[in-house]
Phi, psi and omega in degrees: 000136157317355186268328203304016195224017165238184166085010179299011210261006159260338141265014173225129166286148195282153184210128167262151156315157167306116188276121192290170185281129165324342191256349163282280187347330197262358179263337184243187164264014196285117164313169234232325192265100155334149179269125195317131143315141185303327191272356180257020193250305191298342154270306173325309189276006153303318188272017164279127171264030150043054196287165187277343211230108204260079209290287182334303189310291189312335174234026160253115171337320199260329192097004209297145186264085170328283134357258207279015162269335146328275199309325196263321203284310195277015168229041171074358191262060177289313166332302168291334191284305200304315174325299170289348182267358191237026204252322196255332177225113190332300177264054164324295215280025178252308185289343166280024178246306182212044174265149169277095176329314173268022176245004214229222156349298195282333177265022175229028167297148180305308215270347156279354170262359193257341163087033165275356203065135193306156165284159164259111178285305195302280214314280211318277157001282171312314193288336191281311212252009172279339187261308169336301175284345148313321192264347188111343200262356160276034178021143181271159205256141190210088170332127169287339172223198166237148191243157169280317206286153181211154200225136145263139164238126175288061209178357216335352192252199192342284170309273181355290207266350153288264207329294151021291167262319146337292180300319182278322196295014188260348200094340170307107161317125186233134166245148192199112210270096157250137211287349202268169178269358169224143152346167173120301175053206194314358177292326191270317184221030186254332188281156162261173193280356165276019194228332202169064199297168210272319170302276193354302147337285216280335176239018137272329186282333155297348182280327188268005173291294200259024157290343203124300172331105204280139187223109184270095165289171136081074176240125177226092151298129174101005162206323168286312197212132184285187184277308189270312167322301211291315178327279157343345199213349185217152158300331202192136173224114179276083190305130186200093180233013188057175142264150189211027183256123140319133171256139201262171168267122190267105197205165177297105194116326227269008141281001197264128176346145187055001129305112205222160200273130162326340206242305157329277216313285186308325163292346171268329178293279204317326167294336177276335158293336167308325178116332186307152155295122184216121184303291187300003140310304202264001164234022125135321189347308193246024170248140201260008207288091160121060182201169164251128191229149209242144134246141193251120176144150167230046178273186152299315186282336164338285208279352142294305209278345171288308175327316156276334177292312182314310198283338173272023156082012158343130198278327207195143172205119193247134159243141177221100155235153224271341165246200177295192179260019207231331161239071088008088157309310162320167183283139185285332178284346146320307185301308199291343163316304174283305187315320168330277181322331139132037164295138147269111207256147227203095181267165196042041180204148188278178119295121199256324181172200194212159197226140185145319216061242187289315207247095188320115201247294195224152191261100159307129181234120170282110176299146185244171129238162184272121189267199180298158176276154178281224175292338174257003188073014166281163201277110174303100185296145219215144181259146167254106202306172171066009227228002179298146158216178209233118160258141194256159193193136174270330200212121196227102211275142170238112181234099221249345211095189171217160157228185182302118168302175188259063163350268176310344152262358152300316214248352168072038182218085185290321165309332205277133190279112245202100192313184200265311175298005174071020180275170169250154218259140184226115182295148193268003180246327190255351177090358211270147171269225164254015186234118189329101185097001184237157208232149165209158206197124166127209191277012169266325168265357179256357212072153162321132184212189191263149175324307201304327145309301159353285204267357163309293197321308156313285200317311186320298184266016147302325217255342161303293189297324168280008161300295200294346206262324182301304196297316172295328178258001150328272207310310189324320228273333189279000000 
């Protein structure tokens, strides 16, 4: 029988791929984890004990059915493994890369609350559908029939580019508005390449290039194209502009050479894998190479910009964040990640200002302890007086988080409805804003989020829209 080739998990040990050594890894931009062998994916993946109440599943954002693709993997049937698995997610091998697992799927396994250690989903995951493409088994996306009806999207990244395709395998002409000169958003150029390197990106995005899909680059609506032009042109239109506004440090200094925004900083290394000319790079602004650098924040882009600093040859690399490492937002295995690498993460403290005059020498840093908790119950960081000190830093990263632009006045549509957090309001099951054919999806109605919301969200309000286009054209016919 087929379950007898699962349930290995009391005699076969959890196993990750192989992690290349921190002291290489720290020299390139190369992902860090090798790729599972078939027999070792095919044991990894044995060991799912294939619970009737499937936790991985129940707590992956898309829902993906974990379980039997596990289950296909470990009796060798990948091909069928990768079907079920891209049946539910547009981007598998993006999301076996950097969705956090352990905060997501692996950390809610039966067999890891049971203290066997989790199945490894993402590598299994990644390894499934790195074969799939390898094999041939990814299909070009090819509509059965063509619909007339047409959708613009705002939006190049995750949510965009799920609806995208979702919408194009339907026959829908999609059109698709990015302020970048490449596809992507944060896949391209906010993630780093030891995390996701960019052909992974670049050959969904030829798929959905030679499905039909039109892609308007180097575009900023509301300065390229109005808002009411794209309207004006499509059937139905899909906000996915993501958030990309920072949050500054309101501090003493903090205008001063060498502070530079978390997303500045990731886009120019990425653009330099690219190949691109990138001025503030080659004249050292957004390069960390021989200098010591403080980053302030404790998320995931935190834990890219220590990382990269690490790889562009930085002399020190300091994170200063304001709780412990157990209320960490970031993935913890990012942290463990960067500590290899030879990160210093420096808890409980804060920025008090910055020291230099025009050109930033040092973060004056405040020590915190954790006082009561707030509102979300994490434990409220509390300053400790007299506790100040001056960390010298060459270079001071702010990866503090974003928040949403001011859309409707960027866009000149003061109607378009905007939450009190300025995202824009949406229904949360259909996506619809309030303004008649337009939709919005991702992290401009959610807030900064994880990719794998994105792209639930794109599919969703994929699947609005072709409601909406059925109804219109219901009315149209009679």
């Amino acid at each position: 029988m087929a379950v007898q080739r699962m349930l290995k998990f009391v005699t076969l040990g959890k196993e990750m791929p192989e992690k290349r050594p921190a002291s290489l890894r720290a020299q390139d931009f190369h992902e860090i984890y090798r790729e599972f062998a078939a027999e070792k994916a095919a044991a990894q993946a044995s060991r799912c004990s294939q619970c009737g109440v499937p936790y991985c599943q129940a707590h992956c954002p898309l829902h993906n059915n974990i379980p039997d693709w596990l289950r296909l993997t470990a009796e060798g049937r990948l091909e069928e493994a990768y079907e079920i698995a891209q049946a539910t997610n547009t981007f598998p091998e993006i999301c076996g890369r950097i969705c956090p697992q352990d905060r997501l799927c692996e950390g809610n396994c039966v067999i890891e609350q049971a203290g066997h250690g989790t199945v490894t989903i993402g590598s299994v995951e990644k390894y499934i559908t790195d074969t799939a493409w390898e094999n041939g088994w990814v299909k070009p996306i090819r509509p059965a029939m063509e619909r007339q009806e047409s959708v613009g999207i705002i939006g190049a990244g995750p949510a965009g580019l799920a609806a995208a395709d979702m919408l194009r395998r339907r026959g829908v002409q999609v059109t698709v508005y990015d302020r970048h000169d490449r596809a992507g958003g944060l896949l391209t150029y906010g993630i780093p390449s030891f995390k996701l390197e960019k052909p992974v990106v670049m050959q969904r995005i030829e798929q959905l290039e030679a499905a039909g899909v039109t892609f308007v680059l180097n575009c900023t609506v509301g300065v390229d194209l109005t808002f009411d032009a794209i309207r004006g042109q499509h059937d139905a239109v899909l906000i996915a502009t993501g958030v990309y506004k920072a949050r500054d440090i309101q501090a003493p200094g903090v205008g001063a050479r060498g502070i530079v925004k978390a997303l500045d900083y990731l886009t120019a290394s990425n653009r330099k894998s690219f190949g691109d000319e990138v001025a503030e790079f080659d004249s050292g602004e957004l390069n960390a190479a021989g200098k010591r650098v403080v980053v302030i924040g404790g998320g995931d882009t935190a834990m890219d910009c220590v990382r990269t600093a690490i790889r562009q040859g930085a002399t020190s690399v300091k994170c200063l964040y304001r709780r412990d490492r157990a209320n960490m937002p970031g993935s913890q295995r990012e942290v463990q990640n960067a500590e290899e690498e030879g990160v210093e993460f420096v808890w409980l403290t804060a920025p008090r200002g910055f020291t230099g005059g025009d050109v930033v020498e040092g973060v004056m840093v405040q020590k915190m302890r954790l006082g009561a908790p707030d509102a979300s119950g994490r434990q409220s960081p509390e300053l400790i007086e007299g506790a100040d000190y001056v960390e010298p830093a060459d270079l001071v990263v702010q990866a503090l988080g974003f928040e949403p632009e001011d859309l409707p006045g960027l866009w000149g549509v003061k109607e378009l409805a905007v939450t009190r957090w300025g995202t824009v309001k949406a229904d949360f099951r259909s996506h619809a804003t309030n303004l008649p054919g337009v939709y919005a999806a991702g992290d401009i109605v959610r807030g900064a989020s994880l990719v794998v919301w994105g792209i639930r969200d794109g599919r969703e309000a994929a699947e609005s829209i072709l409601t909406y286009l059925a109804q219109a054209g219901s009315v149209a016919a009679e």
